[in-house]
C-alpha positions, 0 to 999 in steps of 0.5 A, a space after each residue: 055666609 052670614 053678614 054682620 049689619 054695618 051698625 053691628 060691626 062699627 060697635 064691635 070695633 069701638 068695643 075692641 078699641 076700648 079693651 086696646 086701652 084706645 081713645 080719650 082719657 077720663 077727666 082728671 078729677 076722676 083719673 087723679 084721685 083713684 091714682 091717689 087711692 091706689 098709689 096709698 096701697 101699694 107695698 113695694 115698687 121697683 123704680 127707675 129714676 133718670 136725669 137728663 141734663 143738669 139740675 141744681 139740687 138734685 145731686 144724682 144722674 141715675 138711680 133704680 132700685 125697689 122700694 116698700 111702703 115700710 121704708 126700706 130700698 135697695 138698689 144703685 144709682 149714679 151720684 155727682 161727688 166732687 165733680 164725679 160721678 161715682 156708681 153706688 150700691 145702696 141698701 135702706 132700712 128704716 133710717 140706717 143706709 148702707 152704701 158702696 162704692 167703685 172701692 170697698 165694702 158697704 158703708 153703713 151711714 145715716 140716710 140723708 148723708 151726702 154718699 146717699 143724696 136722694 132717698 128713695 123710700 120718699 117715693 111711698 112715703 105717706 106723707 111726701 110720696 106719690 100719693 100725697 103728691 097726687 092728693 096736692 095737685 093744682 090742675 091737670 089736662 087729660 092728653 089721651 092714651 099711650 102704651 109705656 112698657 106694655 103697659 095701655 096708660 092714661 096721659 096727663 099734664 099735671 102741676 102740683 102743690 110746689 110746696 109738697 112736690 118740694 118735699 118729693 123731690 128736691 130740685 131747685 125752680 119750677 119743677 112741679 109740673 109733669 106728664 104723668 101716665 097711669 096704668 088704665 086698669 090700676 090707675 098706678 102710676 106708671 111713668 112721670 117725666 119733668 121738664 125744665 128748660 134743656 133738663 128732664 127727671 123721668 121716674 117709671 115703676 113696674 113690678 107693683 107688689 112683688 116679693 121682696 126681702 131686704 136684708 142688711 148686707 
């Protein structure tokens, strides 16, 4: 039997765990603007959005969906209208939403309109989406390394740019500060949780630039 010098077999350990998406994660200054980079190339994401206690501002409950980089969606959500919170079906393109409804056919209604509170192509747009997002960070902390959904994630705290994450998400208060955990091979985003108080929005993404064909319904 062949033995394997001890120095030998404690690289070999650390090696695996560095391919298990273990140990610490890299200073935020490297982490966040190749986050940045990558997230100005995506094409299509599928999202889910949650809202977990009461936010002002934000009138919705839960949203999931896909969304392109063109600006087009499709997918339901759960809105607060009238007090209620009424399940919808919605589809976006361009600036032309179609929503339905617990009765009825789709709708076709302007994006922003109040059947439609939170639009969700602003996740890719350019100007006030993920990327942009990244781009405007005040501070981040690396917090280590998690698995989310499969997925071996770098963990950080991170506070934004309050006057761009007002753009991307339009919650009333202080909001701007989030755990943020970026896929380690990508540097995609794969799940960002705010908190305030009593009250979170988790958003997570997966199924990066799959194939996707929204029509009008």
């Amino acid at each position: 039997m062949r033995l394997i010098p001890l120095a030998a077999a404690a690289s070999a350990v650390l090696a695996l765990a560095a391919c298990s998406g273990s140990g610490e994660a890299p200073p935020a200054d490297e982490t966040l603007p190749d986050a940045a980079a990558a997230m100005a190339e995506v094409e299509n994401v599928r999202f889910t959005l949650a809202v977990d206690g009461q936010v002002e501002g934000l009138e919705i409950t839960s949203a999931d969906g896909v969304v392109t980089s063109g600006g087009d969606a499709e997918g339901t959500g759960v809105i607060t209208a009238m007090g209620m919170d009424v399940e919808v079906s919605y589809v976006i393109l361009g600036e032309d939403a179609y929503v339905k409804g617990f009765t009825g056919d789709y709708q076709q209604i302007p994006v922003g309109d109040e059947m439609l509170p939170y639009n969700p192509t602003i996740l890719l747009s350019p100007d006030q989406g993920i990327a942009a997002l990244l781009k405007a960070y005040d501070s981040a902390e690396p917090q280590g390394t998690e698995e989310v959904g499969g997925t071996d994630a770098y963990r950080y705290e991170v506070t934004f740019d309050p006057q761009v994450f007002a753009e991307f998400i339009p919650a009333e208060g202080d909001w701007n500060t989030a755990t943020v955990w970026f896929d380690q091979e990508t540097s995609r985003v794969v799940k960002a949780e705010f908190k305030q108080g009593d009250s979170t929005v988790t958003l997570t993404f997966d199924d990066y630039d799959d194939s996707v064909d929204i029509e009008a319904p």
